[in-house]
N, C-alpha and C positions, 0 to 999 in steps of 0.2 A: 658492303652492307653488314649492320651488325647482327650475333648471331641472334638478339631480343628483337629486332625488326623482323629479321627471317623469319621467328615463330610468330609474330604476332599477324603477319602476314598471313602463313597457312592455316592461322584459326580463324581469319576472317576471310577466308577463300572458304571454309565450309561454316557459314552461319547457321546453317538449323542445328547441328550436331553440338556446336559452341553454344548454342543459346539454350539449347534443352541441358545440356551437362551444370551451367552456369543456372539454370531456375533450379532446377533439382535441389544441390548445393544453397542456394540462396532461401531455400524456404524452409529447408532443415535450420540452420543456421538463424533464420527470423523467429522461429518459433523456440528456439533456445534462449533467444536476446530476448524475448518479451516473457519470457518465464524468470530469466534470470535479473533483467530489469524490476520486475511485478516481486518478486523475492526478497530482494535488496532491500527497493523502497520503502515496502509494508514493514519489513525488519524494521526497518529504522523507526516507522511512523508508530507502531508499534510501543516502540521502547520509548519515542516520545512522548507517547501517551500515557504511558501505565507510570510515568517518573514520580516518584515522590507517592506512588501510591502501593499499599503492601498488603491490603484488605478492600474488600468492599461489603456493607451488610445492609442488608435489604430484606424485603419479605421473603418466605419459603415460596422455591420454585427453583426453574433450570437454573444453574451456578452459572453456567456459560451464558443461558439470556440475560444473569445478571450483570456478569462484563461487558457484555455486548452493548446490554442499552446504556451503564451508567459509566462507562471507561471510552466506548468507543461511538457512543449515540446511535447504535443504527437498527435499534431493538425497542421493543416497547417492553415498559418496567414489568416487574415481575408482581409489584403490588407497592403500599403503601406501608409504614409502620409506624407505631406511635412516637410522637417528638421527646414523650416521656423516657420511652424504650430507649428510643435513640440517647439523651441526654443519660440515661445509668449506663449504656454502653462506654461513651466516650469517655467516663469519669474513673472509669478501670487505669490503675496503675502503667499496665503494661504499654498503653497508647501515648503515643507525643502529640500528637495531633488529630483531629479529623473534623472532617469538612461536610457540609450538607447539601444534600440534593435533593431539588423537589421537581418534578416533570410531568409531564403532561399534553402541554399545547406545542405547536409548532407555527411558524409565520412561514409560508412560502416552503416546503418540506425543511424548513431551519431550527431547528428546533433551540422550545426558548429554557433559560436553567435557572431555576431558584436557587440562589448559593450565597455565598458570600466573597471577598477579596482572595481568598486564601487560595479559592479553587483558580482565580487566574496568575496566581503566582505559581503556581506551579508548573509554570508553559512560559514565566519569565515575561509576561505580555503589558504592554504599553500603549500608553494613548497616544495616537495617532492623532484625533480630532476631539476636541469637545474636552470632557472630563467622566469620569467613574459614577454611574448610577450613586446618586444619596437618598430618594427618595420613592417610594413606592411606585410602583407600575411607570419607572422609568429603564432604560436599558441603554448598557452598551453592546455595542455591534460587533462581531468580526470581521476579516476584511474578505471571506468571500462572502459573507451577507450583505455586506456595503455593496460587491462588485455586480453581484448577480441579482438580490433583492433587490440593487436602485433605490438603498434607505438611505436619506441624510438628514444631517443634525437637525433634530428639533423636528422634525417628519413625526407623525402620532398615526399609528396600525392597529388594527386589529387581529386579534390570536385565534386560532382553529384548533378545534380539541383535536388528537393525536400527530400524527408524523404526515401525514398525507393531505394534499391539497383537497378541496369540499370539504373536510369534515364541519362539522354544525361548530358558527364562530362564536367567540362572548363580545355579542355587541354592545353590552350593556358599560363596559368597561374600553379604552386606549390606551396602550404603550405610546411612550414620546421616546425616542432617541435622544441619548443625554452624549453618547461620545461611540467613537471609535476606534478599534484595536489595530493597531500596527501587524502585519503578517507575520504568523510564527512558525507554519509549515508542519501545524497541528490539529490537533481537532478542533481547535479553539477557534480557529477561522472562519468555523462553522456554524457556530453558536450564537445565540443573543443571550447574554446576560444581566440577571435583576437578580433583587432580594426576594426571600422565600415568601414573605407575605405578599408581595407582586402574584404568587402562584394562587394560592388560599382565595387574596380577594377575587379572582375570575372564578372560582368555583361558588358555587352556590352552596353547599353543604359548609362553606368557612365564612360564608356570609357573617356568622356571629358569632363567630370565636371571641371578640370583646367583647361581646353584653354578658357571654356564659362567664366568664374569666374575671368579671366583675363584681360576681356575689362572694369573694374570696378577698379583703385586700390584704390581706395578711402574707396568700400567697403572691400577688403582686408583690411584696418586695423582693420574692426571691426569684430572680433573671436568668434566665436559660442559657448556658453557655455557646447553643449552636445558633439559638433564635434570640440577641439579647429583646428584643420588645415582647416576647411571650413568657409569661410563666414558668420554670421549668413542670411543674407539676400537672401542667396544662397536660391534659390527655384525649382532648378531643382532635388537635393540630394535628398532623400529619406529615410527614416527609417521603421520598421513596428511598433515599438510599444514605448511607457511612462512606465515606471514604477516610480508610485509617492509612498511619503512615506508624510504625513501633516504634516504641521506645526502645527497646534492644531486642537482639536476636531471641532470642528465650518466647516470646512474645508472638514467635511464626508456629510454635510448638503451643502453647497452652491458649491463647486464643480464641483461635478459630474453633477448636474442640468446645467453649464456653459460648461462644454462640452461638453454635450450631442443636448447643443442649436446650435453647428454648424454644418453644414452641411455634413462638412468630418469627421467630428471626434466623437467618441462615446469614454465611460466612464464604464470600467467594475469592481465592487468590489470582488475582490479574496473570502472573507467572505460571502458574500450573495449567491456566484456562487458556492464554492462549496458546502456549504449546500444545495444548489439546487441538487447539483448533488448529493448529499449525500441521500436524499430526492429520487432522482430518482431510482439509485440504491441499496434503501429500499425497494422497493416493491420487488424486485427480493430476496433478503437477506430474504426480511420476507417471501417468499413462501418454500425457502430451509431450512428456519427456523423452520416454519410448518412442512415440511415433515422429520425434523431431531426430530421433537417431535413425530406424531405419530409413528416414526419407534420405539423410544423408547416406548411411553404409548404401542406398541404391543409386545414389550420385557417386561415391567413390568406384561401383562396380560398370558402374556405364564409362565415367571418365577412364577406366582403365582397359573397358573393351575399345570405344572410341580411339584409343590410343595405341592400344593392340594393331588395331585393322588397321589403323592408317598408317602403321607401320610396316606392314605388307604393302600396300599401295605405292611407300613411298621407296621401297627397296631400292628401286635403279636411280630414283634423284639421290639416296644418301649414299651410294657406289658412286657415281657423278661428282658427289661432294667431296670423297677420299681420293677419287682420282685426281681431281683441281687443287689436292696439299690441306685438304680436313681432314685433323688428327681425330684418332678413335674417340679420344676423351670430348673432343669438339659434339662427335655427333651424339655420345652421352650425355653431355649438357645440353644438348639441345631437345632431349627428350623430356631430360628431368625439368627443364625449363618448360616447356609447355603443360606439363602438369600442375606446376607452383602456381603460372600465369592462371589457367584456369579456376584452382581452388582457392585461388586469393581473391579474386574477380567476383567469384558467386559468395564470398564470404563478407566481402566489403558491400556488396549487396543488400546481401542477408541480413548485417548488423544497419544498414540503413532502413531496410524495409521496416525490422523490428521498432525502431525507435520512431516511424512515421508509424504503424500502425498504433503503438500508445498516443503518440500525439494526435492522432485524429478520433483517438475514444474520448479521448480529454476532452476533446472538445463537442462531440457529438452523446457522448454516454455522463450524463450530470451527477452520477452515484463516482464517477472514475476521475471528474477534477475533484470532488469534494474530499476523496481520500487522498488529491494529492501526489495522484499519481502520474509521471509524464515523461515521456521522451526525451527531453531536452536534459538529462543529468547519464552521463558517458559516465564509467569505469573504469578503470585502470586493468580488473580480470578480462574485459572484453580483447587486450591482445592476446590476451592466454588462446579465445577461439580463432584470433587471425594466425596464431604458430601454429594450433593445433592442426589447420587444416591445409596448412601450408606442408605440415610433417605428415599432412594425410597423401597431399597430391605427391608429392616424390616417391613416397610407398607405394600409390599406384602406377605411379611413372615409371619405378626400378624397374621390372622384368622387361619391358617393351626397349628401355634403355642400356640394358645389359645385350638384350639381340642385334640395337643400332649398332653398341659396339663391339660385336665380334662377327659384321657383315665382311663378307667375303667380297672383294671387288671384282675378280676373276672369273668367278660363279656366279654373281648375277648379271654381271655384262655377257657373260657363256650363253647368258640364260634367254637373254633380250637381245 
C-alpha cells in the first residue's frame, strides 16, 4: 500500500473531523476568491470604461455622482447645462476632443444615451446586426439589451423617465431599433444608443426648440459642434454632461480649475473618483477580508489540533509501522502528507465555491451580470492560494510530524 493511500485512508475512517477541517478551510478561501475575483474584474471593467475619457463636466453637485451616472450609468445625473455652456467649454484649446451626453429615460432599467459616434468608439464597438442610428428617435442596442430586453431589429418601444421600471412613460413618441452592437465586455452592453435630439423630442419642455431657434436665421448658420443640427448659440437645449479627453498633459492642471470657476458647471476626474471609491469600498473588502482570514487561521488551528490528537491515538500503529521497516522520515512524510492533503482539498473547494457563488449572482442578482461580473474567468494569482495553503497545512503538520518522527518503538510497545 502506498504511503498517499494510507493517509487518504485514515482521513476517511474519520469523516466528521475531515469534513469540518476541510469546510472551515473552504469558506475562508471562498470568501477570498470572490473578493479577489470582484477586485480583478471591476479593475478591469473599470479601466474599460473611463478609456479615452480624462474629464467629465456637468452640472454642480457630487463629483463622484457625476462619474457614476455619466462614466459608469448607475447614477442619476446631477443636472442639466447649457448646449451653449457646453459648446465654449469644448472650444478651449486645451481639449482634443469631447463627446455629449444627454440622459434621462431608461427602457427596461437600460438606460437610453443621447450622444453621438464618438462616444461608441471609444469601447471600439461594432455592429453586430442592422446599421448605426441616422435618424431621430432611432437606436442602436447593446448586446445585453438585445439579450435580456428581447429587442430586435426594427422592434419600436417605448421610454420611461428615470432608471427604474414604472416610471411615467412618453407615450406620445417610439424608439425603432435600427441595429445591434457586437459584445464589448463594457458598459456599452448596457446601453441603447440615439442622437441628443432623440432625447429633447421626448421631453416636452424641447418640444420647440425649432420654432424658438427660428426667429434667428442668421444664427442658423452657425452649427454647434457637439449638436451639428442646433445652433451653437442656441441656449435653451440642454445636455447633462462633457466628456473630455486633453490635448496634452498641462490640460489635467489648468482645466478642471477653469471649470470648476463657473458657476454652473463643475469638472469630475474619472481617475481620482474612482480611486475614491475604490478607497471607500476598501474598508468594507478589508473587513470581509479579515473575517476570510480568521475563519481560515481557525481552520489551520483545528487542522493542527485534529492532527495533534490523532497523533496520540495513533502512537502504537506508527511503532507497528517502524517495527514492519518504516523509516522515521517515512512516518514524517506521512504526517506532513496528511496536512497538504487536507489544505489543498478545502482550498480547491474554496476556490470552487467562490467561482459558483458569482456565477449564481450572475445569474440571479441583475445589477451583477450587467457589470459583467462572473465566475467563469480563472487567474493565474489563484495558485498563489493553492501554495499558500498548501505552505499553510505542512506548518500545521510540522510539530505533530517531528513527534511521529522521534517515536520510540520500545516505549510505546512497553507501554501497550
Amino acid at each position: 500500500m502506498s504511503l498517499f493511500t494510507l493517509v487518504w485512508n485514515y482521513l476517511k475512517a474519520r469523516p466528521l473531523n475531515t469534513a469540518i477541517n476541510i469546510l472551515l478551510l473552504s469558506l475562508g478561501i471562498a470568501v477570498i476568491t470572490i473578493l479577489f475575483l470582484f477586485k480583478e474584474q471591476m479593475g478591469q471593467k473599470i479601466e474599460d470604461n473611463v478609456r479615452g475619457v480624462d474629464l467629465v463636466v456637468g452640472a454642480k453637485g457630487s463629483p463622484l455622482q457625476l462619474i457614476l451616472c455619466n462614466i459608469f450609468h448607475v447614477d442619476y445625473p446631477t443636472g442639466n447645462i447649457k448646449l451653449q455652456e457646453a459648446e465654449r467649454i469644448s472650444r478651449n484649446r486645451l481639449i482634443k476632443s469631447s463627446i455629449p451626453l444627454a440622459l434621462g429615460d431608461s427602457y427596461n432599467t437600460f438606460r437610453i444615451v443621447g450622444t453621438n459616434r464618438e462616444y461608441a468608439n471609444l469601447f471600439d464597438a461594432e455592429i453586430a446586426e442592422g446599421e448605426w442610428w441616422k435618424n431621430s428617435l432611432e437606436v442602436t442596442i447593446g448586446a445585453n439589451v438585445h439579450r435580456s430586453a428581447n429587442l430586435q431589429l426594427g422592434e419600436e418601444f417605448t421610454s420611461s423617465h428615470g432608471l427604474t421600471m414604472g416610471g411615467s412613460s412618453h407615450n406620445d413618441h417610439k424608439y425603432k431599433v435600427s441595429g445591434i452592437l457586437k459584445r464589448t465586455n463594457s458598459i456599452l452592453d448596457n446601453l441603447i444608443l440615439t442622437n441628443v435630439e432623440s432625447i429633447w423630442k421626448m421631453h416636452e419642455e424641447h418640444d420647440t426648440v425649432s420654432a424658438e431657434l427660428s426667429e434667428n436665421t442668421e444664427q442658423q448658420v452657425r452649427y454647434s459642434k457637439l449638436v451639428p443640427s442646433v445652433p451653437a448659440s442656441d441656449s435653451v437645449s440642454e445636455i447633462t454632461s462633457l466628456l473630455i479627453l486633453y490635448r496634452s498633459p498641462l490640460a489635467a492642471v489648468q482645466l478642471p480649475r477653469l471649470v470648476n470657476a463657473q458657476s454652473s458647471l463643475q469638472a469630475a476626474s474619472p481617475a481620482f473618483e474612482t480611486a475614491r471609491l475604490f478607497s471607500i469600498l476598501g474598508v468594507g473588502m478589508d473587513v470581509l477580508m479579515g473575517f476570510a482570514y480568521v475563519l481560515i487561521l481557525i481552520s489551520a488551528l483545528s487542522i493542527f489540533i485534529a492532527l495533534y490528537n490523532s497523533l496520540k491515538e495513533r502512537r502504537y500503529d506508527l511503532a507497528i509501522m517502524r517495527s514492519m521497516g518504516a523509516s522515521r522520515s517515512k512516518l514524517f512524510t506521512s504526517i506532513l502528507l496528511e496536512g497538504g492533503i487536507l489544505t489543498l482539498t478545502g482550498s480547491f473547494v474554496g476556490l470552487l465555491m467562490g467561482h459558483g457563488v458569482l456565477m449564481l449572482l450572475s445569474v440571479l442578482v441583475t445589477e451583477t451580470a450587467k457589470a459583467g461580473i462572473t465566475g467563469l474567468v480563472f487567474y493565474g494569482e489563484e495558485g498563489i492560494i493553492l501554495g499558500a495553503s498548501l505552505l499553510l497545512g505542512l506548518v500545521c503538520a510540522l510539530i505533530p510530524a517531528i513527534q511521529a518522527y522521534r517515536t520510540d518503538i520500545s516505549k510505546v510497545l512497553a507501554g501497550n
